[in-house]
C-alpha positions, -999 to 999 in steps of 0.1 A, spaced: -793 912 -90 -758 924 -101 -746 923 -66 -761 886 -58 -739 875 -91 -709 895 -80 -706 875 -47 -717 841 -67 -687 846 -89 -668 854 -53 -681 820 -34 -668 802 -65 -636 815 -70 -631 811 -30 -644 772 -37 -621 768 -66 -590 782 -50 -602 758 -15 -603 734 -38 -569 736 -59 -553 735 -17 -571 702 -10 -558 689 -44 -522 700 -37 -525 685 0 -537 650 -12 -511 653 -37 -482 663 -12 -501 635 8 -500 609 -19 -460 617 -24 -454 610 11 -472 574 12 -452 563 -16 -421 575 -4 -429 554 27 -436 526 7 -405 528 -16 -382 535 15 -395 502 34 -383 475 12 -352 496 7 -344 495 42 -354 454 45 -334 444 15 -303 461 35 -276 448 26 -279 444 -11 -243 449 -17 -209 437 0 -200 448 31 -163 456 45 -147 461 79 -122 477 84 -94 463 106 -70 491 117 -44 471 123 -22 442 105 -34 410 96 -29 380 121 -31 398 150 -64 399 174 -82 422 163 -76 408 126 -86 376 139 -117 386 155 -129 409 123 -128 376 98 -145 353 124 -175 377 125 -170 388 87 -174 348 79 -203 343 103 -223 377 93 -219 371 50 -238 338 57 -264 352 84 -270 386 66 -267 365 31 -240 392 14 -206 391 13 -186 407 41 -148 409 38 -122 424 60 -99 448 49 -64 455 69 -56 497 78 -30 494 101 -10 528 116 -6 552 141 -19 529 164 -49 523 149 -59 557 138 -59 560 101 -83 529 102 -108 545 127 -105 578 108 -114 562 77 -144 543 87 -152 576 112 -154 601 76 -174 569 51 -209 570 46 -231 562 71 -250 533 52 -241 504 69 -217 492 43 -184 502 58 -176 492 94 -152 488 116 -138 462 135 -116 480 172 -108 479 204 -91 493 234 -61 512 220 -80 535 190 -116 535 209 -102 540 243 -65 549 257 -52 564 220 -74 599 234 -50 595 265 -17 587 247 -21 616 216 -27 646 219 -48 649 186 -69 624 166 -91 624 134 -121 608 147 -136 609 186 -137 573 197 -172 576 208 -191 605 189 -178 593 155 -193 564 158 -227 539 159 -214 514 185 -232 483 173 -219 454 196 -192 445 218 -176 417 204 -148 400 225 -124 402 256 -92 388 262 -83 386 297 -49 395 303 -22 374 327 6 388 353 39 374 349 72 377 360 105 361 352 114 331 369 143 349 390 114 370 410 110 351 444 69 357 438 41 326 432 12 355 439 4 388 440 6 395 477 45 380 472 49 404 443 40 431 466 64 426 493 94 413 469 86 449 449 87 471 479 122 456 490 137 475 461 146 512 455 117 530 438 123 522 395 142 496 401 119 473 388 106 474 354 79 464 336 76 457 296 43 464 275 37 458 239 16 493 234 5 524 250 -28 502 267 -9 477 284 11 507 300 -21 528 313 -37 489 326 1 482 342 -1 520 358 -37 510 369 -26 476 383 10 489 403 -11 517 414 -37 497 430 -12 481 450 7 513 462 41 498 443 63 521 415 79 499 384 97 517 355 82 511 323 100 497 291 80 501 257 90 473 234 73 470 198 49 440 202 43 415 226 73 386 211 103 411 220 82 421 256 80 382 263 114 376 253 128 403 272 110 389 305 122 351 297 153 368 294 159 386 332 161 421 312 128 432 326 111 418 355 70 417 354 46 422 325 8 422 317 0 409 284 -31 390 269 -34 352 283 -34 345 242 3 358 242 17 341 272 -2 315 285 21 290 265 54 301 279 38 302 315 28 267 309 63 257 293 74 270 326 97 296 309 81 326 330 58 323 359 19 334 361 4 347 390 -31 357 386 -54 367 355 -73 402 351 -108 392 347 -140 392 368 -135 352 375 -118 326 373 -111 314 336 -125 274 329 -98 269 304 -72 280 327 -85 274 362 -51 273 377 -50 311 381 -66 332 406 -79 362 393 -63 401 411 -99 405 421 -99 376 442 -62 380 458 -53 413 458 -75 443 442 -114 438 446 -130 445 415 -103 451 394 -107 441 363 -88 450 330 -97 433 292 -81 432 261 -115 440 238 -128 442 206 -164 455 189 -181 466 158 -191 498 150 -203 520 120 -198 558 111 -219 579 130 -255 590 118 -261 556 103 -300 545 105 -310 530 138 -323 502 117 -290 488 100 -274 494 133 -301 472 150 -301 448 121 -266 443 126 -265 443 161 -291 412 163 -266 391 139 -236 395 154 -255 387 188 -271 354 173 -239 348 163 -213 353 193 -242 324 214 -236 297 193 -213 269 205 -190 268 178 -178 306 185 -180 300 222 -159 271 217 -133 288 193 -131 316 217 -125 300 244 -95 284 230 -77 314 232 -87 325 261 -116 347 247 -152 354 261 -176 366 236 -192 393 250 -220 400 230 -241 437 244 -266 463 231 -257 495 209 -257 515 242 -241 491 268 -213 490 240 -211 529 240 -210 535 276 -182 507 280 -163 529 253 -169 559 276 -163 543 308 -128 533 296 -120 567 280 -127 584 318 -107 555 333 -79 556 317 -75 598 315 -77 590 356 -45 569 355 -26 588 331 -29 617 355 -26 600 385 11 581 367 18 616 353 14 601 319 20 631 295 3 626 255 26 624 222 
């Protein structure tokens, strides 16, 4: 009898202990569920505050330009505010870094393009930020084709007469003017295609470059068809040919390099948006789904195109490979041009 109540009391205090453990799970359980249910609408009111991008450069130029026409266009799609704010230096570095070290929570992003996402890791030898791990890449944005000129005293109306005008000289003695460190590696690209050797001149900004070709004191320049399409037109330097993958509808006068002289050479001025690195897939697809909706309407393809711009809208990841594409291309032309970084 004693031993059938010793294991009674046993069995029970098994049960009760079994029992406190299925409590504790269907607690744990419980706590789970609701965070679930509390994180949800927390994630679908996103954004309940204002949102910034950061510009890293100065206001007015393209980049600054391109931030506030999606800022305006994403306050009233996402319903929030969205405002741009100007970090210019170093080429766009402190700008990148900034937005590169925030918090990854969808309220700080950044607004870049060629120079600090791709050809700054060829120019400098160290950077705050890596232009593709430090970042969400949510959309390409924009490019800018770019147009080859040279100064009305170079016997040239195409490439192919560029060619054999440039191989008449003494190796250097033509020279070429860029307005940054990424019109220099797409200028390397370009007279390296071609199997022809300019020396470069660095001015600061594309009015000095432009003046200095209407002015015979350099010869040949590649610059955005934004910067230069009026004085080619007011017949104060000559165009030859544009850098993109066709023919432009706004400015069907010019062949494209592709078509007369490199096949499938291509070169863009570009822009996208991006956030700091670990922020949730969902922001990052939210946003990416506005700014799409937003680059295929007619009135953005319409203001675009007045400048000579092609919205380009993409995915997350076709954004992040052309960051990394352009990174490997343009290490390959700084070694091949013997293009040493600051």
């Amino acid at each position: 009898m004693k031993k059938s109540k010793t294991l009674n009391k046993r069995y029970e205090s098994i049960g009760a202990a079994a029992g406190h453990s299925i409590s504790r799970r269907r607690a744990m359980l419980a706590c789970v569920a609701a965070l679930t249910l509390c994180s949800a609408p927390a994630m679908a009111a996103y954004p309940d505050k204002p949102i910034r991008i950061i510009v890293p450069f100065a206001a007015g130029g393209i980049t600054d330009v391109m931030g506030r026409t999606v800022a305006s266009k994403l306050s009233a799609e996402l319903g929030q505010t969205v405002i741009v704010e100007n970090k210019p230096g170093a080429s766009g570095m402190i700008g990148c870094a900034l937005v590169a070290k925030a918090a990854p929570d969808g309220y700080t992003l950044l607004m870049a393009g060629i120079a600090p996402l791709a050809t700054n890791s060829v120019m400098f030898k160290s950077m705050d930020y890596d232009p593709v791990k430090s970042f969400e890449q949510i959309s390409m944005v924009a490019k800018q084709p770019l147009i080859v000129a040279v100064n009305n005293n170079v016997p040239a109306k195409n490439i192919a007469e560029l060619i054999a005008y440039v191989k008449t000289k003494p190796p250097g003695e033509i020279f070429y003017g860029t307005s940054g460190s990424s019109y220099q590696l797409i200028t390397e690209a370009f007279t390296g295609s071609l199997g022809v050797k300019m020396t470069h001149v660095p001015f600061k900004g594309s009015s000095p470059a432009i003046e200095a070709l209407m002015g015979g004191q350099i010869n040949f320049m590649i610059d955005p068809f934004s910067t230069l399409i009026n004085q080619v037109r007011g017949g104060r330097v000559r165009g030859l040919a544009v850098t993109s993958d066709k023919k432009l509808d706004i400015a069907p006068e010019f062949d494209t390099v592709s078509d007369t002289a490199i096949k499938g050479f291509e070169a863009s001025s570009w822009q996208g948006l991006l956030a700091p690195a670990g922020t949730p897939p969902e922001i990052v697809n939210k946003l990416n789904q506005a700014v799409v909706k937003i680059l295929q309407t007619d009135e953005i393809k319409q203001n675009f195109a007045k400048s000579g711009v092609q919205p380009s809208p993409s995915t997350p990841a076709e954004f992040r490979k052309y960051i990394q594409d352009e990174n490997a291309r343009y290490r390959k032309v700084a070694l091949e041009a013997n293009i040493q970084p600051e």
